[in-house]
CHARMM-style PDB file with segment names, atoms N, HN, CA, C and O in Angstrom:
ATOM      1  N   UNK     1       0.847  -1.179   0.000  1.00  0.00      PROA
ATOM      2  CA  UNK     1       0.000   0.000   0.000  1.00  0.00      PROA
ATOM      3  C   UNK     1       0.895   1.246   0.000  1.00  0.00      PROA
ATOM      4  O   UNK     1       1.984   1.339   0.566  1.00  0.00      PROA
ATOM      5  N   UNK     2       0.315   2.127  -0.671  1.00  0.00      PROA
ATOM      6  HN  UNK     2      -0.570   2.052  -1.131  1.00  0.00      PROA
ATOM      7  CA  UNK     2       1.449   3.413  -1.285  1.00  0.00      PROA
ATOM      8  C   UNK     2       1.082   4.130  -0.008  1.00  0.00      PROA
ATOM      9  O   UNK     2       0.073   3.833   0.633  1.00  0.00      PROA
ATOM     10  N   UNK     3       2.064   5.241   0.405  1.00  0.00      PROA
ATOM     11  HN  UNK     3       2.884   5.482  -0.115  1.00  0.00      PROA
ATOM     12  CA  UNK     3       1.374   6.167   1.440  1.00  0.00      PROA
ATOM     13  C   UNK     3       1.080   7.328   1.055  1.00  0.00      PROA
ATOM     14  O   UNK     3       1.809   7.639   0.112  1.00  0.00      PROA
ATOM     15  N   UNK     4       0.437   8.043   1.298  1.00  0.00      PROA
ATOM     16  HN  UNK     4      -0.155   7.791   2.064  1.00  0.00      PROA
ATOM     17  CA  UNK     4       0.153   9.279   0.942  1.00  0.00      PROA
ATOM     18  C   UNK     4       0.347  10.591   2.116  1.00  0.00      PROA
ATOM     19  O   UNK     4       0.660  10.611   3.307  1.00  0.00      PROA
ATOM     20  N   UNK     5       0.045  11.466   1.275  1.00  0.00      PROA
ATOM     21  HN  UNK     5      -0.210  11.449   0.308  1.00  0.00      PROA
ATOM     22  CA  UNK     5       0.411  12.487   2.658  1.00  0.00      PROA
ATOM     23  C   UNK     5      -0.568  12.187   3.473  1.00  0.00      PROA
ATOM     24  O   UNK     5      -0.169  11.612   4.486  1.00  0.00      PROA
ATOM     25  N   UNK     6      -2.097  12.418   3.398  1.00  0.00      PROA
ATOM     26  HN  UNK     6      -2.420  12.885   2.575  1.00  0.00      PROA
ATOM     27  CA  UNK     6      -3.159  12.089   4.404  1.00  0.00      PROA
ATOM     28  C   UNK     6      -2.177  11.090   5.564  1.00  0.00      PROA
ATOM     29  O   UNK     6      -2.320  11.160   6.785  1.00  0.00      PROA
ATOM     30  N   UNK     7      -1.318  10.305   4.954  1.00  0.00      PROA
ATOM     31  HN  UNK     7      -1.202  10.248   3.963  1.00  0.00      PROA
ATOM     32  CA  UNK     7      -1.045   9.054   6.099  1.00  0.00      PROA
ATOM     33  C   UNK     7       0.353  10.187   6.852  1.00  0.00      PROA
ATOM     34  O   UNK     7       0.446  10.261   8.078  1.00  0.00      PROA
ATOM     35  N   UNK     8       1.106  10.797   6.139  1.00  0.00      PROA
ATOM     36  HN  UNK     8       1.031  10.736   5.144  1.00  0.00      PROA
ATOM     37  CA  UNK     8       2.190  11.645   6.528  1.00  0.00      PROA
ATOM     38  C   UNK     8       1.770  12.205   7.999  1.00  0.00      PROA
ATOM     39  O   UNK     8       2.017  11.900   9.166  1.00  0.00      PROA
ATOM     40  N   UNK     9       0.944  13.263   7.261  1.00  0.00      PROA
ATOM     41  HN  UNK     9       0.744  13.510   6.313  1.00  0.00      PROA
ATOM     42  CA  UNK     9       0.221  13.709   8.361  1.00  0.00      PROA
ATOM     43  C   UNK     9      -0.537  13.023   9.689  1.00  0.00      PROA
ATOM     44  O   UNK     9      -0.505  13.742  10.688  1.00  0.00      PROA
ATOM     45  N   UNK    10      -0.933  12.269   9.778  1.00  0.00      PROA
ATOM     46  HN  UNK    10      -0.958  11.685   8.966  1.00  0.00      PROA
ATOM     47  CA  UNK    10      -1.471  11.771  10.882  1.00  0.00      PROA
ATOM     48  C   UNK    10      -0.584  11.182  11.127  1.00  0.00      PROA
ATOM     49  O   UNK    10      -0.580  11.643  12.268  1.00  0.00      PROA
ATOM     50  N   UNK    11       0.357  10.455  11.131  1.00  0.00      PROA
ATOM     51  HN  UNK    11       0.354  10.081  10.204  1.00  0.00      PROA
ATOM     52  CA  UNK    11       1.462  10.086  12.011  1.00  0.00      PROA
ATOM     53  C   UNK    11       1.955  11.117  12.496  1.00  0.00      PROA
ATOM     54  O   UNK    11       2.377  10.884  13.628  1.00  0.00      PROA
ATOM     55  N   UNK    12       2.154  12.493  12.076  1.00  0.00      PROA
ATOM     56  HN  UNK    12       1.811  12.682  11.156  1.00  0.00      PROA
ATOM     57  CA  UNK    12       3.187  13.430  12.657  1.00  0.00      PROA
ATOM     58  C   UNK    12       2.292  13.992  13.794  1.00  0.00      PROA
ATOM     59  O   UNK    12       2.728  14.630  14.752  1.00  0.00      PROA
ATOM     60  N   UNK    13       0.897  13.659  13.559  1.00  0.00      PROA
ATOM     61  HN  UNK    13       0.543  13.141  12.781  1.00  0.00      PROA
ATOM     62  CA  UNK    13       0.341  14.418  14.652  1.00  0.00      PROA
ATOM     63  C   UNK    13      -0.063  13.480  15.391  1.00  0.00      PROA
ATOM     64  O   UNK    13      -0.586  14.168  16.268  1.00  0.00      PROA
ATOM     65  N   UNK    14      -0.225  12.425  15.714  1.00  0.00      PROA
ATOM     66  HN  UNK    14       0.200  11.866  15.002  1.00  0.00      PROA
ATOM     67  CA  UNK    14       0.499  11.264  16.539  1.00  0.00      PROA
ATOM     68  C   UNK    14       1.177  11.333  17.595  1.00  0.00      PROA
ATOM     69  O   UNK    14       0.964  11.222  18.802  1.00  0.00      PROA
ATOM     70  N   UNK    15       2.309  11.602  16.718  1.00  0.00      PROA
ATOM     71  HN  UNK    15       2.482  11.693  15.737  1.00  0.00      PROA
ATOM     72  CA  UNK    15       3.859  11.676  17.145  1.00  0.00      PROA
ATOM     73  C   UNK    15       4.038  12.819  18.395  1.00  0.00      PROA
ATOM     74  O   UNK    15       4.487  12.732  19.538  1.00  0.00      PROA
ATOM     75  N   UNK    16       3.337  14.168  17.429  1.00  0.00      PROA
ATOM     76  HN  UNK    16       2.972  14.238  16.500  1.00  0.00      PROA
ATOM     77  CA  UNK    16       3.330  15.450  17.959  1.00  0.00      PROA
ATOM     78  C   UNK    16       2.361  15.029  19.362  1.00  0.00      PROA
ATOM     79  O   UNK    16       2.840  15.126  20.492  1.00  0.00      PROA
ATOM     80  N   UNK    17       1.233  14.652  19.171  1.00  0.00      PROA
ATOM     81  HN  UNK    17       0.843  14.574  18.253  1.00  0.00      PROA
ATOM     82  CA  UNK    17       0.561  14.971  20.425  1.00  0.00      PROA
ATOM     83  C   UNK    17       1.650  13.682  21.339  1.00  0.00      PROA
ATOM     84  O   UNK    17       1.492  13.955  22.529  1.00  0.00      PROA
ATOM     85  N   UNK    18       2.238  12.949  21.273  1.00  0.00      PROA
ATOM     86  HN  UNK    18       2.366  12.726  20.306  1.00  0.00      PROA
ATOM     87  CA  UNK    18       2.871  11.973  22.611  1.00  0.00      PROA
ATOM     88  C   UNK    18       4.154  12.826  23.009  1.00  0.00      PROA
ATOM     89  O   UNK    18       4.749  12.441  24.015  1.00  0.00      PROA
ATOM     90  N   UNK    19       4.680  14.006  22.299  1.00  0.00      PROA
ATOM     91  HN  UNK    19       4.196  14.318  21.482  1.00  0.00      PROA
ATOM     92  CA  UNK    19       5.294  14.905  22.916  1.00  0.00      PROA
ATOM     93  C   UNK    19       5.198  15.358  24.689  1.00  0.00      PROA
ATOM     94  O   UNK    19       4.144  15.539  25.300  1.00  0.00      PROA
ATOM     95  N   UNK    20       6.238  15.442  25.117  1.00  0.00      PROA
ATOM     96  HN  UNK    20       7.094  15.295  24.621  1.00  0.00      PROA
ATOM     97  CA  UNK    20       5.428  16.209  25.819  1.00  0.00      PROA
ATOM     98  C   UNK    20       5.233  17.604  26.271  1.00  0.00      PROA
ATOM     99  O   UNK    20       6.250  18.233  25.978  1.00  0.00      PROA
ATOM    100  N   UNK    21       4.241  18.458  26.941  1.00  0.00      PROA
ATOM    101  HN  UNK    21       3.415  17.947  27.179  1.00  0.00      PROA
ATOM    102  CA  UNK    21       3.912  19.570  26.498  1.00  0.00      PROA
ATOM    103  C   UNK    21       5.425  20.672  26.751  1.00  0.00      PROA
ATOM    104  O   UNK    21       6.395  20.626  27.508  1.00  0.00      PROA
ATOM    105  N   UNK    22       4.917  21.691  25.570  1.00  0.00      PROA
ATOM    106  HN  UNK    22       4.129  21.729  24.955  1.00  0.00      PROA
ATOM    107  CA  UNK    22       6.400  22.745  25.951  1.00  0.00      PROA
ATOM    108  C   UNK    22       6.345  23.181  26.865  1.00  0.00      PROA
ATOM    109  O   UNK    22       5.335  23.525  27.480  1.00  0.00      PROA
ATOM    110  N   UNK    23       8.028  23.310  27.321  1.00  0.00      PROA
ATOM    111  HN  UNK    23       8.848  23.031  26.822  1.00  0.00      PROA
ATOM    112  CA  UNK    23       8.047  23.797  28.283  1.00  0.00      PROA
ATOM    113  C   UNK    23       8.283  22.730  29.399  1.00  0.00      PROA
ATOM    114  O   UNK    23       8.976  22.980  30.385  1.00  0.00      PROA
ATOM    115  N   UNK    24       7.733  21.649  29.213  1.00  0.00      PROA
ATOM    116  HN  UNK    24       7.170  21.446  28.412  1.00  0.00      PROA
ATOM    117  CA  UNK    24       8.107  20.524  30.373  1.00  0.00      PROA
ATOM    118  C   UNK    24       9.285  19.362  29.582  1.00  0.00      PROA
ATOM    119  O   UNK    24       9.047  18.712  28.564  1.00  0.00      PROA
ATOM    120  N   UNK    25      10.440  19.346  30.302  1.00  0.00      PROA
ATOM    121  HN  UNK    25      10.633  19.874  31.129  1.00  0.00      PROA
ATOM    122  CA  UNK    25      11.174  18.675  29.770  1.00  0.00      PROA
ATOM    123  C   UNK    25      11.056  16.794  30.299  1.00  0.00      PROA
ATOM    124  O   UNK    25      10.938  16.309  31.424  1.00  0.00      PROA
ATOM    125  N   UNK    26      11.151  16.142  28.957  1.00  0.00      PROA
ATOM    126  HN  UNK    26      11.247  16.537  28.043  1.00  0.00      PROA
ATOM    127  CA  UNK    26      11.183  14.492  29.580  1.00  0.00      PROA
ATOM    128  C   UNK    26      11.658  14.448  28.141  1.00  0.00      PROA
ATOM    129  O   UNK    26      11.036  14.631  27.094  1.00  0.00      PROA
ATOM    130  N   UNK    27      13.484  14.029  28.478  1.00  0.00      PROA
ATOM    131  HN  UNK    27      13.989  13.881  29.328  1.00  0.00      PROA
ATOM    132  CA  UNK    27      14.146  13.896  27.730  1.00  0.00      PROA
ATOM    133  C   UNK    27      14.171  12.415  27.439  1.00  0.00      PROA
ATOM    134  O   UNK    27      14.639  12.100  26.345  1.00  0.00      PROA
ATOM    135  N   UNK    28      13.842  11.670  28.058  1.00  0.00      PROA
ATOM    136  HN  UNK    28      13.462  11.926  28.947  1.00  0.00      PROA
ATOM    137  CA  UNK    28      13.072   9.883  27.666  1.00  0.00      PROA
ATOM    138  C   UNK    28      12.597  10.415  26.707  1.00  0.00      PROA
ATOM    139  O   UNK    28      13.285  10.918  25.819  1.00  0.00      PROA
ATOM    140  N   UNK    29      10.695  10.391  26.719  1.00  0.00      PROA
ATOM    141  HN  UNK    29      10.136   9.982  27.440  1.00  0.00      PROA
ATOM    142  CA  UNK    29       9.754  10.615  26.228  1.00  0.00      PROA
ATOM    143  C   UNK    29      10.120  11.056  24.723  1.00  0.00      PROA
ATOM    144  O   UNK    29       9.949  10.403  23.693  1.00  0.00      PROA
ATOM    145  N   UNK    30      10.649  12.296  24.870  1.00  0.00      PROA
ATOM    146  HN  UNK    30      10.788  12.827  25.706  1.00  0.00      PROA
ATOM    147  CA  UNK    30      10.829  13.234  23.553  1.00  0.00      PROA
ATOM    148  C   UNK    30      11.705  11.928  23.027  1.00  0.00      PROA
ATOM    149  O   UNK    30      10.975  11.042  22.583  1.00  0.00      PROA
ATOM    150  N   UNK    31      13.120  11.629  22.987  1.00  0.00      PROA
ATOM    151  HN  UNK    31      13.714  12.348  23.348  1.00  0.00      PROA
ATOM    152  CA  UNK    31      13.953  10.738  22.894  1.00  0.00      PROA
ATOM    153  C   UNK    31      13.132   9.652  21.619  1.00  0.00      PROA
ATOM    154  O   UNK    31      13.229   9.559  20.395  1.00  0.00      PROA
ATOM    155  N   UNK    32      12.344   8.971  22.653  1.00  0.00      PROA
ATOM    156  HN  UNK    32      12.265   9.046  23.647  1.00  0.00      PROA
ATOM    157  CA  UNK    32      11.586   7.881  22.008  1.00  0.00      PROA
ATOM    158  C   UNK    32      10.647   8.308  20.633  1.00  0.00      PROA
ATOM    159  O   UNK    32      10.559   7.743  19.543  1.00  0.00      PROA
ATOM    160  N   UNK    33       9.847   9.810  21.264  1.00  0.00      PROA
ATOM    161  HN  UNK    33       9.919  10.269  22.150  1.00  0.00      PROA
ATOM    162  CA  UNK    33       9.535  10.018  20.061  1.00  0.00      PROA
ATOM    163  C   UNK    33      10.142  10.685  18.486  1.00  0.00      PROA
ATOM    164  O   UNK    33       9.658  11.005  17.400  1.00  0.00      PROA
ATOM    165  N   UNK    34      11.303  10.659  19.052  1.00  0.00      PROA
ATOM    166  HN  UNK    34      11.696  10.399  19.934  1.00  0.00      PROA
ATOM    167  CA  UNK    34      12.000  10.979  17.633  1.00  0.00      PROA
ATOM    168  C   UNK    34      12.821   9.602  17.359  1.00  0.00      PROA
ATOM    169  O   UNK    34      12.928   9.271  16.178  1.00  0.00      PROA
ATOM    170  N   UNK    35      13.265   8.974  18.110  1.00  0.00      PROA
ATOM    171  HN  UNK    35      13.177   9.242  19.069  1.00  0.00      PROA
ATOM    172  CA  UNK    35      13.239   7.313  17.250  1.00  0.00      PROA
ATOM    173  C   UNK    35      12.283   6.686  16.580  1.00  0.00      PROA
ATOM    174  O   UNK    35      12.595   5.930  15.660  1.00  0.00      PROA
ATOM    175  N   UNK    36      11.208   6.855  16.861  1.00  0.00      PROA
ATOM    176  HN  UNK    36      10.954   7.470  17.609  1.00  0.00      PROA
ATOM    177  CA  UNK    36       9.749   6.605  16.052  1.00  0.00      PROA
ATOM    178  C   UNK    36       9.845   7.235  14.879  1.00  0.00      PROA
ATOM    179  O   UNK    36       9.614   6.733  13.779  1.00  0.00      PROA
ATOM    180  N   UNK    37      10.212   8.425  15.121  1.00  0.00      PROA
ATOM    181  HN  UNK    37      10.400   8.832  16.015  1.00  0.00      PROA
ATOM    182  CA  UNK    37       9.306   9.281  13.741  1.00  0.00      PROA
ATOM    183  C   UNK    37      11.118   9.094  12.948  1.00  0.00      PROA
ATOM    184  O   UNK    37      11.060   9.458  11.774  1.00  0.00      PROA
ATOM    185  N   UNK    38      12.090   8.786  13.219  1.00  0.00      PROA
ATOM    186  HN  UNK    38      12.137   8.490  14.173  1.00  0.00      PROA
ATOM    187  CA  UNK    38      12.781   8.073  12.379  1.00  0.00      PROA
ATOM    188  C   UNK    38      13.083   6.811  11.630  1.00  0.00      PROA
ATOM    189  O   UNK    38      13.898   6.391  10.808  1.00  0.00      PROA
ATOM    190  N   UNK    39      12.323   6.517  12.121  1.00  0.00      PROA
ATOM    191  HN  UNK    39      11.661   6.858  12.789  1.00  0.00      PROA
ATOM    192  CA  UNK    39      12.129   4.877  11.870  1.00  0.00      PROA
ATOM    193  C   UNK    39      10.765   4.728  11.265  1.00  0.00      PROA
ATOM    194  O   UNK    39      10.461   3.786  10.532  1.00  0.00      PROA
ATOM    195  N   UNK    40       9.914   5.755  11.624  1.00  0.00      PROA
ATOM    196  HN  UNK    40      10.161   6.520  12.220  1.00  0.00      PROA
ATOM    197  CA  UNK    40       9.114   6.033  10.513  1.00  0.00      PROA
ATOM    198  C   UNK    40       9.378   6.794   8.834  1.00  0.00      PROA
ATOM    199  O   UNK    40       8.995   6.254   7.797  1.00  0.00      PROA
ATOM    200  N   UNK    41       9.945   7.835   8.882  1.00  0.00      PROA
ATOM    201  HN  UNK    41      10.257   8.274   9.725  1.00  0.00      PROA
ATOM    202  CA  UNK    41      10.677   8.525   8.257  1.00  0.00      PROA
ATOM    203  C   UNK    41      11.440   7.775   7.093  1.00  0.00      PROA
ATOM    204  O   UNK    41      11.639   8.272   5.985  1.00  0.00      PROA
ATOM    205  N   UNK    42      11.839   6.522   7.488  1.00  0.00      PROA
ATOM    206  HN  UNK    42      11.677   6.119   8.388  1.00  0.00      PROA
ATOM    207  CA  UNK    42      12.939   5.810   6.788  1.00  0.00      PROA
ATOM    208  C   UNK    42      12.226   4.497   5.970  1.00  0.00      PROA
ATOM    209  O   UNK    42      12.629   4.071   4.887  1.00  0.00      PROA
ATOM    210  N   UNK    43      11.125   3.982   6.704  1.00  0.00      PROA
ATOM    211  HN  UNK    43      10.798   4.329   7.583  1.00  0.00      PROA
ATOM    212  CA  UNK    43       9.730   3.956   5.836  1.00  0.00      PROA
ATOM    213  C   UNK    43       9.408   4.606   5.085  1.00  0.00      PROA
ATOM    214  O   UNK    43       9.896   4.159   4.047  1.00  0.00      PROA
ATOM    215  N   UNK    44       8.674   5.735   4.802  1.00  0.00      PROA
ATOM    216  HN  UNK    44       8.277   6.098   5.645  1.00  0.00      PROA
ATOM    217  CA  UNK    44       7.962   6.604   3.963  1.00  0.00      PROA
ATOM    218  C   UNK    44       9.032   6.617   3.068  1.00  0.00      PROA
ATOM    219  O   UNK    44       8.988   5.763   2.184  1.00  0.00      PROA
ATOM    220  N   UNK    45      10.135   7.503   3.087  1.00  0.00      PROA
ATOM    221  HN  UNK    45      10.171   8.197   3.806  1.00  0.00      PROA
ATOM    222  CA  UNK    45      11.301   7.256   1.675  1.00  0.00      PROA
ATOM    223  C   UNK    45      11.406   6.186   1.257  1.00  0.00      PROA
ATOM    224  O   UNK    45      11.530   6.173   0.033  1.00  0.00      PROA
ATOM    225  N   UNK    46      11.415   5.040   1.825  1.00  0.00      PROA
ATOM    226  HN  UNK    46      11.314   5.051   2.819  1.00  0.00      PROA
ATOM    227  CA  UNK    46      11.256   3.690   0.907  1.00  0.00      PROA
ATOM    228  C   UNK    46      10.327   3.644  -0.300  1.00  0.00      PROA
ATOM    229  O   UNK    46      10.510   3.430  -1.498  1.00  0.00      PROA
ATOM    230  N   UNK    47       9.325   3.907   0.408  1.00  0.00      PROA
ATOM    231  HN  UNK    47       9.177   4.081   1.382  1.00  0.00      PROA
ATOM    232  CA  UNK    47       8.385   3.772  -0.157  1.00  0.00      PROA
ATOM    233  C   UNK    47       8.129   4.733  -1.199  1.00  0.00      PROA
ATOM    234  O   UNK    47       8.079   4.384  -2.379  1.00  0.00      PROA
ATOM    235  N   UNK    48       7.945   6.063  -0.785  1.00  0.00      PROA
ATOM    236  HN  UNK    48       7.985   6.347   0.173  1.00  0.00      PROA
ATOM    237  CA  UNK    48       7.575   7.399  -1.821  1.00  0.00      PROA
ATOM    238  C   UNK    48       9.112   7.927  -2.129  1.00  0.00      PROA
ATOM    239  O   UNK    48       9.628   8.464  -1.148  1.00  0.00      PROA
ATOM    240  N   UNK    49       9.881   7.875  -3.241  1.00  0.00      PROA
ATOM    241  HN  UNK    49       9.461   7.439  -4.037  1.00  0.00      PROA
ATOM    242  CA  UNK    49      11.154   8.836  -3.055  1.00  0.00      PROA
ATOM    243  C   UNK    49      11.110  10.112  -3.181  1.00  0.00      PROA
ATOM    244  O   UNK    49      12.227  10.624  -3.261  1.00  0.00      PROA
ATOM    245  N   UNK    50       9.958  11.044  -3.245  1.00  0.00      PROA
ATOM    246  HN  UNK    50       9.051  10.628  -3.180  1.00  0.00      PROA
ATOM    247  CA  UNK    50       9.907  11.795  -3.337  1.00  0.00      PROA
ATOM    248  C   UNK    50       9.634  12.477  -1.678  1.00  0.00      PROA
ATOM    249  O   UNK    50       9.564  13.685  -1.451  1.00  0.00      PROA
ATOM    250  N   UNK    51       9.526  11.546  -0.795  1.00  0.00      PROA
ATOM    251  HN  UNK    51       9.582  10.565  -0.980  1.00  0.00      PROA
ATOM    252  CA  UNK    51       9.293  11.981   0.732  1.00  0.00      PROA
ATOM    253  C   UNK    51      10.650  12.652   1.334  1.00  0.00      PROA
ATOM    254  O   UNK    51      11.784  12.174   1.310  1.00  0.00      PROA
ATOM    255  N   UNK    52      10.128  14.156   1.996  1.00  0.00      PROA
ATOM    256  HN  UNK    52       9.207  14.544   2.016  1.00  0.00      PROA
ATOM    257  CA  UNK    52      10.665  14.905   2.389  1.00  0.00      PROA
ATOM    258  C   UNK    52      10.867  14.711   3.944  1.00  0.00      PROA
ATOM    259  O   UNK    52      10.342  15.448   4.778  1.00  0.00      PROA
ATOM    260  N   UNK    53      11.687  13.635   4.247  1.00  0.00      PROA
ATOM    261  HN  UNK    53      12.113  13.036   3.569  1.00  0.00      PROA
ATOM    262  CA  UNK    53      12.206  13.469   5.988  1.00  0.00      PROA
ATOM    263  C   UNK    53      12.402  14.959   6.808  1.00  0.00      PROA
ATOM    264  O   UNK    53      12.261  14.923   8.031  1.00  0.00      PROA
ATOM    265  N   UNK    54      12.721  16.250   6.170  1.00  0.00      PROA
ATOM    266  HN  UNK    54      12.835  16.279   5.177  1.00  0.00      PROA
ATOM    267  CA  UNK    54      12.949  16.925   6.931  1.00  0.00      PROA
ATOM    268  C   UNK    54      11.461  17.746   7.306  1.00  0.00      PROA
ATOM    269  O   UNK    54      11.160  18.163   8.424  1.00  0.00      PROA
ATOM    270  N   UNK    55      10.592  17.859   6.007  1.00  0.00      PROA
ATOM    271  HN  UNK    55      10.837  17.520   5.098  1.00  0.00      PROA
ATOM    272  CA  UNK    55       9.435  18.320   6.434  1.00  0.00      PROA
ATOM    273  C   UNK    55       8.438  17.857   7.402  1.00  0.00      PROA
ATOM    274  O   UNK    55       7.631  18.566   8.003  1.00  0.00      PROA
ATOM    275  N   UNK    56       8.633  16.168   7.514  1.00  0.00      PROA
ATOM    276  HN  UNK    56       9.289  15.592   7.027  1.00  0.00      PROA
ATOM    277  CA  UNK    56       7.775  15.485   8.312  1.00  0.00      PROA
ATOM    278  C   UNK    56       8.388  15.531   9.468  1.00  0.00      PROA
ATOM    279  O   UNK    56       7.765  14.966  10.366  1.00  0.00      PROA
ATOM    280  N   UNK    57       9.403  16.011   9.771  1.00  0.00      PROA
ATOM    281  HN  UNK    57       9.909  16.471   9.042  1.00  0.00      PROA
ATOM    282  CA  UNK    57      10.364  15.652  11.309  1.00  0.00      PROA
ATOM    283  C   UNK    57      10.231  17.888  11.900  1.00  0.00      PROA
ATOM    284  O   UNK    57      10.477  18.578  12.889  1.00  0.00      PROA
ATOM    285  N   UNK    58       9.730  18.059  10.569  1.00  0.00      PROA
ATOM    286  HN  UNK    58       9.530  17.498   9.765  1.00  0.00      PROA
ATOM    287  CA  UNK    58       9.481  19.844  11.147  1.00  0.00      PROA
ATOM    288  C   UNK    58       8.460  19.970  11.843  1.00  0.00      PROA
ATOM    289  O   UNK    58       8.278  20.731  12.793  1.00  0.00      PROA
ATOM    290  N   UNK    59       7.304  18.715  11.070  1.00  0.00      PROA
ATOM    291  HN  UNK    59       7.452  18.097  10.298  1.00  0.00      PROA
ATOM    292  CA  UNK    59       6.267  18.977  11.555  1.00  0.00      PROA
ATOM    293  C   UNK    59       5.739  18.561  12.613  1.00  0.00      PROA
ATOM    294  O   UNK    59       4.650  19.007  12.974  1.00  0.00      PROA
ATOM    295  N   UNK    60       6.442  17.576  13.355  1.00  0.00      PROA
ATOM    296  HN  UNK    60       7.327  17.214  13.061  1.00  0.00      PROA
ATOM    297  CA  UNK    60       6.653  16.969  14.628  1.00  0.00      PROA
ATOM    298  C   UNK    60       7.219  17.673  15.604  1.00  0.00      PROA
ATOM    299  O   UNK    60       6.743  17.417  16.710  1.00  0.00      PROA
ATOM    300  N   UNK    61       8.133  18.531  15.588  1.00  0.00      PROA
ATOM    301  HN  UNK    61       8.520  18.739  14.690  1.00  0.00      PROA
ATOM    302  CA  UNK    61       9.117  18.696  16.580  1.00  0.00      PROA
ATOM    303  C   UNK    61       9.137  20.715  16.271  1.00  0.00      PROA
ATOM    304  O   UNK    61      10.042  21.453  16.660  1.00  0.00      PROA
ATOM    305  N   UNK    62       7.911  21.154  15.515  1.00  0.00      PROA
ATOM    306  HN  UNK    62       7.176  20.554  15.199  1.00  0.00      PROA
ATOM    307  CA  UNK    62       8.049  22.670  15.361  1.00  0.00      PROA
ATOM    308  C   UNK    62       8.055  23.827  16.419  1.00  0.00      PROA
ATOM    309  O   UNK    62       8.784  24.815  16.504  1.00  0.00      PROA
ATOM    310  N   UNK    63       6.742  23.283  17.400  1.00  0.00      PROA
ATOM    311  HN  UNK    63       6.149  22.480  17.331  1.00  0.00      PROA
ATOM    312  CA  UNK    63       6.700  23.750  18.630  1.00  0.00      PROA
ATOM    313  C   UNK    63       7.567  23.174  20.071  1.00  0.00      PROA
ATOM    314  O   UNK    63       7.269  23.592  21.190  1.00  0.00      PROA
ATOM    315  N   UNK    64       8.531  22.284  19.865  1.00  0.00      PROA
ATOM    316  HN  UNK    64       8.773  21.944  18.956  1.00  0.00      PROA
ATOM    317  CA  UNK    64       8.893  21.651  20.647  1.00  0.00      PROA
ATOM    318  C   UNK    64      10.675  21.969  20.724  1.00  0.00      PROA
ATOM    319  O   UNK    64      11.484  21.126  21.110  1.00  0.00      PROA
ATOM    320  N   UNK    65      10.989  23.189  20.324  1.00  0.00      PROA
ATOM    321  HN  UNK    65      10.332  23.874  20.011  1.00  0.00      PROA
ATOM    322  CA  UNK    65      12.664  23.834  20.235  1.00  0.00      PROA
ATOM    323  C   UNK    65      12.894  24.226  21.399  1.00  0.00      PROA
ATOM    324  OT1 UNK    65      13.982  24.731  21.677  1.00  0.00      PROA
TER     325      UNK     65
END
């Protein structure tokens, strides 16, 4: 099954909401969720080569600097 952005997107906001909120640090937590969304990430380019790892990892981690 091909992915599409519809699927892009809802993983990142997934991802995004198991963050946890700004401002509170849990360097686990965050940790784990960017091993996910790399290991997701590395999926999607398999699959689509036209998938942009840095846009989907912006859109995860935008409010969270």
């Amino acid at each position: 099954m091909a992915m599409s952005r519809k699927h892009y997107r809802e993983a990142a906001a997934l991802l995004r909401a198991a963050l946890p909120p700004k401002g509170k640090r849990r360097p686990t937590r965050s940790a784990t969720v960017q091993e996910i969304a790399d290991g997701l990430a590395s999926m999607f380019a398999q699959d689509n080569p036209s998938f942009r790892r840095s846009t989907f990892m912006d859109a995860i981690f935008e409010d969270h600097t």
